[in-house]
C-alpha positions in Angstrom: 0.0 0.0 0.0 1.1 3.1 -1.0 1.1 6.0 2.0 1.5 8.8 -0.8 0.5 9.8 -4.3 3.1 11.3 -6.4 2.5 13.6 -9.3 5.9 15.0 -11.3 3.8 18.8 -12.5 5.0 20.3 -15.8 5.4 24.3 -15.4 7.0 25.8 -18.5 9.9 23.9 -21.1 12.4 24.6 -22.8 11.7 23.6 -26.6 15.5 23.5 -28.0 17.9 22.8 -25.0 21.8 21.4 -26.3 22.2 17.8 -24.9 25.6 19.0 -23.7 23.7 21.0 -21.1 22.1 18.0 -19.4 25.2 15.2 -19.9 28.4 16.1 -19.4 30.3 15.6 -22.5 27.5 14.9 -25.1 29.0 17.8 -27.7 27.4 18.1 -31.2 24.8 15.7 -30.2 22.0 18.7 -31.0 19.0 19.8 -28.7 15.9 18.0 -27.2 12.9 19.3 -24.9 13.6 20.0 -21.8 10.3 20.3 -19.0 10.5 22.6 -16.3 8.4 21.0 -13.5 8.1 20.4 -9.5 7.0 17.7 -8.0 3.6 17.5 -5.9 3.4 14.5 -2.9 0.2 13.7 -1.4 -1.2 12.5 1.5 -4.6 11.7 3.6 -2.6 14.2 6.2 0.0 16.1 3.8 -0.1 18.2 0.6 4.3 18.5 0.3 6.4 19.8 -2.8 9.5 19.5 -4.1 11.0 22.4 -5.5 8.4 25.4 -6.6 9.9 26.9 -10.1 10.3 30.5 -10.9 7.7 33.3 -10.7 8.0 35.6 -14.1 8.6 38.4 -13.5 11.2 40.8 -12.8 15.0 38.9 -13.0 13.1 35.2 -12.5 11.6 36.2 -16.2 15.0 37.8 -17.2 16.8 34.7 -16.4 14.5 32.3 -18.1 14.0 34.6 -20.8 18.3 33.9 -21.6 17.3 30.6 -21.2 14.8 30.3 -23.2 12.1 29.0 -21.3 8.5 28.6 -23.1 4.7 28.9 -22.1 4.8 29.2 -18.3 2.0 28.8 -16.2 1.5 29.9 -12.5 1.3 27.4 -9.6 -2.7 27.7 -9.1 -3.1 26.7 -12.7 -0.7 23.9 -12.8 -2.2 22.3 -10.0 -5.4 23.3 -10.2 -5.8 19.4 -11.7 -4.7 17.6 -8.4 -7.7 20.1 -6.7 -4.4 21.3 -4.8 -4.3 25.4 -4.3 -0.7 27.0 -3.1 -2.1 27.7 -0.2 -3.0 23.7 0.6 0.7 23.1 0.1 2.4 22.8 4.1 5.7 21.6 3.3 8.3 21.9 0.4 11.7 20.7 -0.2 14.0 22.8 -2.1 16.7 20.7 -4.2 18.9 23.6 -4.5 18.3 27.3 -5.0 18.3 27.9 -8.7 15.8 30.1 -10.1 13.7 27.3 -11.3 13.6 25.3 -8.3 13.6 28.0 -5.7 12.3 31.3 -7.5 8.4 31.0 -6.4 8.5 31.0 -2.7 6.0 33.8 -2.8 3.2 31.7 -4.0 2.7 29.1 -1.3 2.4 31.7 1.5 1.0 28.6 4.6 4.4 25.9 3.9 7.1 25.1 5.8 10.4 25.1 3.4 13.3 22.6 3.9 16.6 23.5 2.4 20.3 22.6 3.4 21.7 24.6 4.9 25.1 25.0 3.1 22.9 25.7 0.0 21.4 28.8 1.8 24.6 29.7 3.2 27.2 29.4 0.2 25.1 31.4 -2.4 25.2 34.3 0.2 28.8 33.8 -0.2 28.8 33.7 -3.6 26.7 36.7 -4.2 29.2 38.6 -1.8 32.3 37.5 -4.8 33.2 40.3 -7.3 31.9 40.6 -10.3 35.0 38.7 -12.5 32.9 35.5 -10.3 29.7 36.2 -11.0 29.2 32.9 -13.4 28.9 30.9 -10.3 25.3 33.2 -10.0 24.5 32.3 -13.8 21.0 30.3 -12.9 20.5 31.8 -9.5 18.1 34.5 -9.0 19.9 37.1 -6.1 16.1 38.0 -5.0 15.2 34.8 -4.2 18.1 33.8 -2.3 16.8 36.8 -0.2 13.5 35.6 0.2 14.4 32.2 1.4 16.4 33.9 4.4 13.3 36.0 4.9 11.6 33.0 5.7 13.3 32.3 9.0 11.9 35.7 9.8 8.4 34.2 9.5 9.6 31.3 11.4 8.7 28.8 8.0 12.7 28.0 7.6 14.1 25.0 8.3 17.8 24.4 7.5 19.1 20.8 7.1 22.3 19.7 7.9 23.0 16.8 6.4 20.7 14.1 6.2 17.8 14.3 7.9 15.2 11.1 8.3 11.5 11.4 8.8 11.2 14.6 7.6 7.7 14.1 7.2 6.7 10.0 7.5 8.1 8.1 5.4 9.9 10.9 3.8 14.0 11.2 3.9 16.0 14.1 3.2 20.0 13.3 1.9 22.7 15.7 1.7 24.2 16.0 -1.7 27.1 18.6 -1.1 29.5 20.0 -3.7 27.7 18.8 -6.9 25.2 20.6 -9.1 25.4 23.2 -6.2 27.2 24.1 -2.8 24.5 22.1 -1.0 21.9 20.3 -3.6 19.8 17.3 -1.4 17.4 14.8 -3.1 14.4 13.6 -1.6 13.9 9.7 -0.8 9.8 8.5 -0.8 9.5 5.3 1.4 5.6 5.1 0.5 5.6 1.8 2.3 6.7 3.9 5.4 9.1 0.9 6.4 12.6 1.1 7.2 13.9 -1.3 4.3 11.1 -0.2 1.8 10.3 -1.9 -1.0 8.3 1.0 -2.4 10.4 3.8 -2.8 11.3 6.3 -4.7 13.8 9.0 -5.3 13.2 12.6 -6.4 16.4 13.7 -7.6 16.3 17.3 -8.8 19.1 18.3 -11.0 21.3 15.4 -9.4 19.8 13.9 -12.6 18.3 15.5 -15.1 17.6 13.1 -17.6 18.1 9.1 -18.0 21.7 8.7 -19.6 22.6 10.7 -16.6 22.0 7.0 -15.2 22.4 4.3 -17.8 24.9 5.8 -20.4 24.6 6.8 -23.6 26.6 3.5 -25.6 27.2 0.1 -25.1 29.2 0.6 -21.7 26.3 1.0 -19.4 27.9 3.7 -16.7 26.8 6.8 -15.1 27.5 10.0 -16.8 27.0 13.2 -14.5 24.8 16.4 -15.8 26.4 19.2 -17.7 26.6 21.8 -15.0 28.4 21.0 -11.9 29.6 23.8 -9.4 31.0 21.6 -7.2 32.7 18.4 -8.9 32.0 15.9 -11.4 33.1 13.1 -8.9 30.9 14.0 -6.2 28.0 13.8 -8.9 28.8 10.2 -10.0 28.9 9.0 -6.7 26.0 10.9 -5.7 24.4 9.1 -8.6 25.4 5.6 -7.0 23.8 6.6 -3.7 20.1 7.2 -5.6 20.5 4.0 -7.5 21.4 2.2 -4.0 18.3 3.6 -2.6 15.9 2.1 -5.0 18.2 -1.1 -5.1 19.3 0.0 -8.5 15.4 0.0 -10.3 15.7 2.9 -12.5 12.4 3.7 -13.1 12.1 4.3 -9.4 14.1 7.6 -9.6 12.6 10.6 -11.0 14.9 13.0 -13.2 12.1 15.8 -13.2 13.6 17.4 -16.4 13.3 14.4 -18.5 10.7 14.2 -21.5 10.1 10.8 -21.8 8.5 10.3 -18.2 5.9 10.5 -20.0 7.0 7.1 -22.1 7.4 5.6 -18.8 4.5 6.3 -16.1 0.8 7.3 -16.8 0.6 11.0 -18.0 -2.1 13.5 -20.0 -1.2 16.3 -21.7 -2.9 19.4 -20.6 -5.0 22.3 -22.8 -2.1 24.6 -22.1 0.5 21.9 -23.4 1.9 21.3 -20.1 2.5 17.9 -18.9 1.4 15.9 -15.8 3.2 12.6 -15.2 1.3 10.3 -12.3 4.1 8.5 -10.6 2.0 6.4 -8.3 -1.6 7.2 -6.3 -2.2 6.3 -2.3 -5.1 4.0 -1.3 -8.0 5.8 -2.3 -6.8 8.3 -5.0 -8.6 8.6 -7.7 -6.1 9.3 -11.3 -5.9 12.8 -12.7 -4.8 11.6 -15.9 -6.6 8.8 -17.0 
């Protein structure tokens, strides 16, 4: 039985992204879709999200304007199909704090917010480097760094250091430092609730953005890291090894939230506005939204 329902929600995309971007390496291997989404996790007593995207407006649009980020929708309209409302939402995990994963804190004005704290802490740093630095800033939006420390003020901060169990039940926090940013953490779903689940899953943010990132791209099946790492390559491959042991090396069972073909994989409906919704599992009792 499954203690939550898991839906990976499609935001905005970018229509021509370069592979290279994604998977380290890939050159001259041309451009594919790439979905800009967050993740919604359901319970009987929880309504929790990972990541929120960007808000566009103001250097959030600027930012995925350079990008070139396509057909966005706000957060009341995207999940308007789960009969979730922002304000519903009580608890959100941020991956790591650029603009796309961190730049609409604004619009879910009743959750709690769980971030590393070396995330929050090293992009203060960074913002504080002279100019000649500033491409360690190159997705992050200064603003919203800002209003994630404002949210200790309203007391709905919680910094994580290290890896934190039980966040909510069933739910796992792990510490990915040093990798696609200063303090990046990916989220581990033991929807059976026990402590050797066998139905988990893991919701990886940009520890991996697409499936090669797991299985290759040839005949020698082996991990091959994104294509933007602040911290080290290294650290991202043996991240990548920790995910997979947390499933016990099922790949279906992690969840690269920029990846296209989820949709090839789990049950999903395109939306009027194009967008995509991608139904990773349902709890006892939940009715599909996309069949």
């Amino acid at each position: 039985m499954s203690e939550y329902s898991i839906w990976v929600m499609e935001y905005a995309y970018v229509s021509q992204c370069a592979v290279s971007s994604v998977i380290y390496g890939a050159h001259n291997q041309g451009i594919r879709k790439l979905p800009y989404c967050y993740v919604v996790i359901k319970s009987r007593d929880h309504i929790a999200m990972v990541d929120v995207g960007y808000n566009d407006k103001e250097y959030g649009h600027y930012i995925s304007d350079k990008f070139g980020v396509e057909n966005w929708h706000s957060p009341a309209d995207v999940l308007a199909p789960c009969g979730i409302r922002p304000e519903d939402v009580d608890s959100i995990f941020i991956t790591h704090a650029h603009f796309d994963h961190m730049g609409n804190i604004e619009s879910f004005p009743n959750a709690t917010f769980y971030i590393q704290e070396r995330e929050l802490t090293k992009w203060i740093w960074a913002m504080s480097l002279p100019d000649r630095l500033r491409y360690m800033m190159v997705a992050t939006d200064p603003s919203d760094v800002l209003r994630a420390a404002d949210l200790a003020r309203q007391g709905r901060l919680r910094l994580v250091d290290g890896d934190k169990q039980n966040v909510l039940p069933g739910i796992d926090l792990h510490a990915a430092p040093d990798t696609h940013t200063y303090g990046c953490q990916w989220v581990h779903v033991r929807n059976d609730l026990q402590a050797q689940s066998n139905n988990s899953w893991v919701l990886a943010g940009d520890l991996i953005y697409v499936y090669e990132n797991i299985e290759g791209m040839g005949p020698e099946k082996m991990y091959i890291p994104v294509g933007l790492a602040l911290g080290s390559t290294t650290n991202l491959v043996l991240t990548t090894d920790e995910i997979m042991k947390a499933v016990d090396f099922e790949m279906k069972r992690v969840i690269p939230v920029h990846e296209e073909r989820l949709k090839n994989v789990f049950p999903s409906r395109i939306m009027p506005s194009g967008l995509r919704i991608s139904e990773i599992c349902l709890a006892k009792g939940q009715r599909s939204i996309v069949s």
